[in-house]
Structure formats: C-alpha cells, structure tokens
C-alpha positions as CSV (number, residue, x, y, z in Angstrom):
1,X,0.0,0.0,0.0
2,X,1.5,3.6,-0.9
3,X,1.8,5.6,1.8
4,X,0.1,9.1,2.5
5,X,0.4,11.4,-0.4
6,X,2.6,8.9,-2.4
7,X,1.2,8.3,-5.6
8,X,0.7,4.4,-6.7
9,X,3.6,4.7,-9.4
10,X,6.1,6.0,-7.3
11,X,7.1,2.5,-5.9
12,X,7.4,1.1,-9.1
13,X,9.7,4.5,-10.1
14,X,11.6,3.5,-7.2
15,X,12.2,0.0,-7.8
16,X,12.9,0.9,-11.7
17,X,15.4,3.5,-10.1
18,X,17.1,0.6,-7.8
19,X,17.3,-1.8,-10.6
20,X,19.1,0.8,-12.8
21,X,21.3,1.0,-10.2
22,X,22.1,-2.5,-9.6
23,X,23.0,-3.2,-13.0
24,X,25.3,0.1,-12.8
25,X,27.0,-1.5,-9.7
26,X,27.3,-4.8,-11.2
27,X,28.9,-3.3,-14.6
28,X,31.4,-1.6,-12.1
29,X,32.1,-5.2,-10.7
30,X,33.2,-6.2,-14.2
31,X,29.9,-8.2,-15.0
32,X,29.3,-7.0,-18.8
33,X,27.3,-9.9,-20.1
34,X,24.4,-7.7,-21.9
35,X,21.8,-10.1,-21.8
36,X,22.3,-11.0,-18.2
37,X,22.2,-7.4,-17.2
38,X,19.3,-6.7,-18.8
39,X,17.1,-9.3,-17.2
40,X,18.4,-8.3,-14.1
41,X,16.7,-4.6,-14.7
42,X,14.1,-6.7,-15.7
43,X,12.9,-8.1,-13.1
44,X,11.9,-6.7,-9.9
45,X,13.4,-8.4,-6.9
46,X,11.2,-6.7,-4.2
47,X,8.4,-8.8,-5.8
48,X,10.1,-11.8,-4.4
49,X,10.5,-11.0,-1.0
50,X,8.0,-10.2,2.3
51,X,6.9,-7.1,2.0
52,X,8.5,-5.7,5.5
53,X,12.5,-7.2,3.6
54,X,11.4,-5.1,0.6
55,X,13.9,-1.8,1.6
56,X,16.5,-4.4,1.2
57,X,15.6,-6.3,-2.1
58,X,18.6,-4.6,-4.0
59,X,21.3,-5.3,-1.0
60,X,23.3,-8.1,-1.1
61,X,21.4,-9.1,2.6
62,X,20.3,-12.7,3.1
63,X,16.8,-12.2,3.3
64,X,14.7,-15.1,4.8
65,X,11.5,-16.2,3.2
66,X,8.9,-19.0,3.9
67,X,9.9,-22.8,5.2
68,X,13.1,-21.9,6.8
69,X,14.9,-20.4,3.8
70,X,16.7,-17.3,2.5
71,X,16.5,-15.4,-0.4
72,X,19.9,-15.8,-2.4
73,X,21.2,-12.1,-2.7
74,X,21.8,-10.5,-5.9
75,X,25.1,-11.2,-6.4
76,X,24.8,-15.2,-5.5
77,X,22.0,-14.6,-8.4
78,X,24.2,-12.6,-11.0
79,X,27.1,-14.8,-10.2
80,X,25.3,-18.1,-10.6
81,X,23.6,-16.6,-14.0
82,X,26.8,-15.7,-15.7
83,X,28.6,-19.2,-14.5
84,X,26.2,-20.7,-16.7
85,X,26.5,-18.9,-19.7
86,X,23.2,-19.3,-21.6
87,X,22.2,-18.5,-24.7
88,X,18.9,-18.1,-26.1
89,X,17.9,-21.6,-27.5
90,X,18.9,-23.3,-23.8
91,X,16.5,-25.5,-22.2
92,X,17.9,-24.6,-18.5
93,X,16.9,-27.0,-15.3
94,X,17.1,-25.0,-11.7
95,X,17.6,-27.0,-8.9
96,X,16.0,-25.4,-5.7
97,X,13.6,-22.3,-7.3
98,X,13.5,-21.0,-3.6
99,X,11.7,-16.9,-3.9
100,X,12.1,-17.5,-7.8
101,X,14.1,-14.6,-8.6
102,X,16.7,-16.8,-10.4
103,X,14.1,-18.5,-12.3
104,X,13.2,-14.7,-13.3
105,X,16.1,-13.9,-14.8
106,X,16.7,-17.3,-16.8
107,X,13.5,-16.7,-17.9
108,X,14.7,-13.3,-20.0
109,X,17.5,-15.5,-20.9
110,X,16.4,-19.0,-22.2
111,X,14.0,-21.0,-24.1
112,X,12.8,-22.4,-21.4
113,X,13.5,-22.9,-17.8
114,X,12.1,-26.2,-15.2
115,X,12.8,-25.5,-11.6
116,X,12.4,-27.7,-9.0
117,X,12.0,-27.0,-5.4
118,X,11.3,-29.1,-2.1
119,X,8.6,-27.0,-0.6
120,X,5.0,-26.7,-2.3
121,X,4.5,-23.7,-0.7
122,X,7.6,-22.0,-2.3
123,X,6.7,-23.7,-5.7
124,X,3.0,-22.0,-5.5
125,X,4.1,-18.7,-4.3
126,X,7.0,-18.6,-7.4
127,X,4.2,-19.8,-9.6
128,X,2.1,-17.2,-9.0
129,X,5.3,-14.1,-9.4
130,X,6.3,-15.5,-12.5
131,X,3.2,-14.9,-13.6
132,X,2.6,-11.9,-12.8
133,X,6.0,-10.8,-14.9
134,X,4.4,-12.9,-17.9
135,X,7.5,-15.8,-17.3
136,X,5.5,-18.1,-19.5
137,X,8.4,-19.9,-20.7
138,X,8.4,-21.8,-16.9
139,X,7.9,-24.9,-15.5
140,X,7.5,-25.0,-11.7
141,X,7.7,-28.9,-9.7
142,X,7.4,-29.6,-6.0
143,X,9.8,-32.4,-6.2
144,X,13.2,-33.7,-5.0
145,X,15.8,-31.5,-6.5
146,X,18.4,-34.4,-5.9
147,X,17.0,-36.1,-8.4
148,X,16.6,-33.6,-10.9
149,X,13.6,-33.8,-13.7
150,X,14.7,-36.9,-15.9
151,X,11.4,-36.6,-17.7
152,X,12.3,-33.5,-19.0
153,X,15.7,-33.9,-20.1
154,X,18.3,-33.5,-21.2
155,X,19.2,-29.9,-20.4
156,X,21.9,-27.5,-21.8
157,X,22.5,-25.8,-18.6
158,X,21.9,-27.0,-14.9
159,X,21.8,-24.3,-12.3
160,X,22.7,-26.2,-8.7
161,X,21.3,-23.7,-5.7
162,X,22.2,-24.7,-3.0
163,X,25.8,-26.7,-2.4
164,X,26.8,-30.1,-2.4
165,X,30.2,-32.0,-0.8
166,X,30.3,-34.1,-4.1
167,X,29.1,-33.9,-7.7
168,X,25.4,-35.1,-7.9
169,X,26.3,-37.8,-10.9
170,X,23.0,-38.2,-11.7
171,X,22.4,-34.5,-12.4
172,X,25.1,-34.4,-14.9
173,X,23.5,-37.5,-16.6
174,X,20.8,-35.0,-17.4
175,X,22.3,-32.8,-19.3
176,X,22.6,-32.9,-23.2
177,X,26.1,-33.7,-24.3
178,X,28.5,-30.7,-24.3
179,X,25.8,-29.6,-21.7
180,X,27.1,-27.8,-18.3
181,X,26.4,-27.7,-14.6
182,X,27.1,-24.5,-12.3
183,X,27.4,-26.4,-8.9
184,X,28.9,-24.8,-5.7
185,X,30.8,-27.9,-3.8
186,X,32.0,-28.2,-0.7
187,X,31.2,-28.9,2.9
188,X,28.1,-26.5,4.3
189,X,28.9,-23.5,6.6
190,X,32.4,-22.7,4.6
191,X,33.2,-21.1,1.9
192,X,32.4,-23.4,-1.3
193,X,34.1,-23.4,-4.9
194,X,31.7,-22.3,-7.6
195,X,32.5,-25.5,-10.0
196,X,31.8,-25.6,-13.6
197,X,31.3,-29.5,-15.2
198,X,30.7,-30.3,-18.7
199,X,29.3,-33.2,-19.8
200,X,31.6,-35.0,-22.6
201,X,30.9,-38.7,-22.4
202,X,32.6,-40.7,-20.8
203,X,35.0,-37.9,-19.9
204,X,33.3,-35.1,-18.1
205,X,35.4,-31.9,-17.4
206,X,35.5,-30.1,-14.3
207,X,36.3,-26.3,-13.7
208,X,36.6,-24.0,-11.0
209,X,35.4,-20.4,-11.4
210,X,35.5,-18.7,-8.3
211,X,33.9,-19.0,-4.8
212,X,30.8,-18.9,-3.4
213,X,29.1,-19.2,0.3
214,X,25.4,-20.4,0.0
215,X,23.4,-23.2,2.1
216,X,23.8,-26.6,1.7
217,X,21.3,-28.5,-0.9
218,X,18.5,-30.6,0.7
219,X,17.4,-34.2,-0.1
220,X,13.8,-35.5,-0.3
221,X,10.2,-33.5,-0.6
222,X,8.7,-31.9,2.0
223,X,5.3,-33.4,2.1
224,X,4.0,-30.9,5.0
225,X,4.9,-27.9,3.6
C-alpha cells in the first residue's frame, strides 16, 4: 500500500530507479554480459520477498523467506547466472527455485527454464510471481531436486542452488552432451568453490570459477509444507 500522499507509481519508479542501479554497480564489478544485465533490470526483486524485507531487495542481505529459507542475494543470483552462460535456444533446469528470482532472470534468458523445489509452498508462491511478470516460458515442480527432472531432459545448462560435498552424478547424466552444470561444492557453513562440469561422455570436465558461500542443498520433498 503507498503511503500518504505517495502516488501508486512511485514504488514502481523506485524500484525501476534501484534496478538501474544495480545493474550500474554490477557493470562496475566487471559483470558485462548484456543479456544477463538486462534481465536483471528486468525483473523486480522486491516482488520476491515479504513485504517488510522489501527496503532491502537490492542489497546483497540474506533475506529469509517462507519454510526456513533465504533469499539468495543479488550477487549469488548474478554470479550463478553468468557461470552458466546461456544463450537463447537453452533449455535450462534450476535446482531449488526458492523466492524465484533466479528463475526470473533465466527466464529473459532461455527457451525455457524447469525448476524444482522441495517446498510446495515456495513452488505456489513462485508460480504465481512468475506470472505476474508474464515468465510463461516456466515450468515450476514440487519435487526432490536431488534427483533432478529426468522426464524433461536432457538440459543445456543445470543451475545447482544450494551446495553439495560431491558432484550429484545423476544431475550431470541429465544434461545434453556438451551440456554444463554450475554447482557450488564443498562442505556446508564454509566457503564453497563455484564449480563448472561439462558433460563429454565418458570424460566429463571439471572447472573452478570462483567462490561462493550459500546453504547446503537438501534431499527428499517436503510433504508438509
């Protein structure tokens, strides 16, 4: 709700100023992938978040949402994003869709995008974001990210979001061949490697490509929540 004397487009001008900004301050961290930029201006993060977190939707705060979880921060988002280096005609999988900002942004920058995600209540609430910013290139599941979407595959690109202490072999069965996975790995509550693998036969490849800090990855599917 505006406040007193606020007119109703004046949040929006606000959060079009903050996006402007955001993509100015991610330029100056050397970040100059076009495409990636551009759905980051895109896409309003402040839609994403409870409303009382939404001062802080462009700060690179951890931001809890719903079940337990926190919003990854614009930067674990940008970061993650340009790891994977998509182009147009990718068919992307996301593993954990958590507020669905990510999901957002490959959106702009992919065929199409499947996300999975543990908690129902997180799928519903994403479903109904992505909506609302016309993301009809999206497939949402309540599922066990663990195990990926093998019904679906195989995928160009597979986004990991949350980390794991080894490389989730049947994930990278999933993907088409020449096909990569951005995974962060290593053990939860340190600082993780941000790990590129490429799928090549019998002779995957793996790459690191910088660091990352980000919760650990969860097995199973909530069934309460």
């Amino acid at each position: 709700m505006a406040n007193p004397g606020e007119t109703a487009s004046e949040p929006a001008r606000a959060s079009h100023v903050a996006r402007a900004e955001l993509v100015m301050r991610l330029r100056a961290q050397g970040i100059s992938d076009v495409r990636l930029l551009a759905a980051i201006e895109q896409v309003p993060r402040d839609m994403f978040l409870p409303r009382r977190y939404a001062a802080f939707a462009y700060s690179d705060r951890l931001i809890p949402i719903p079940c337990g979880q926190t919003a990854s921060s614009v930067q674990e988002a940008a970061d993650l994003a340009l790891a994977a280096r998509i182009r147009p005609e990718h068919r992307v999988l996301e593993v954990g869709t958590g507020s669905g900002y990510l999901t957002a942004i490959l959106a702009r920058m992919a065929a199409q995008v499947f996300s999975v995600e543990r908690y129902r209540r997180l799928v519903d609430a994403a479903t109904e974001r992505l909506l609302d910013l016309d993301c009809h290139n999206v497939l949402l599941a309540h599922a066990d990210g663990f195990l990926g979407l093998s019904e679906y595959a195989p995928f160009d690109r597979i986004i990991v979001g949350g980390s794991c202490e080894k490389v989730p072999e049947h994930l990278v069965d999933q993907l088409t061949e020449d096909g990569e996975m951005i995974l962060p790995l290593g053990p939860a509550g340190a600082p993780q490697k941000l790990v590129r693998i490429v799928r090549g036969g019998e002779n995957n490849s793996r790459e690191e490509i910088g660091s990352i800090r980000i919760a650990p990855l969860v097995k199973g599917r909530s069934r309460q929540i």
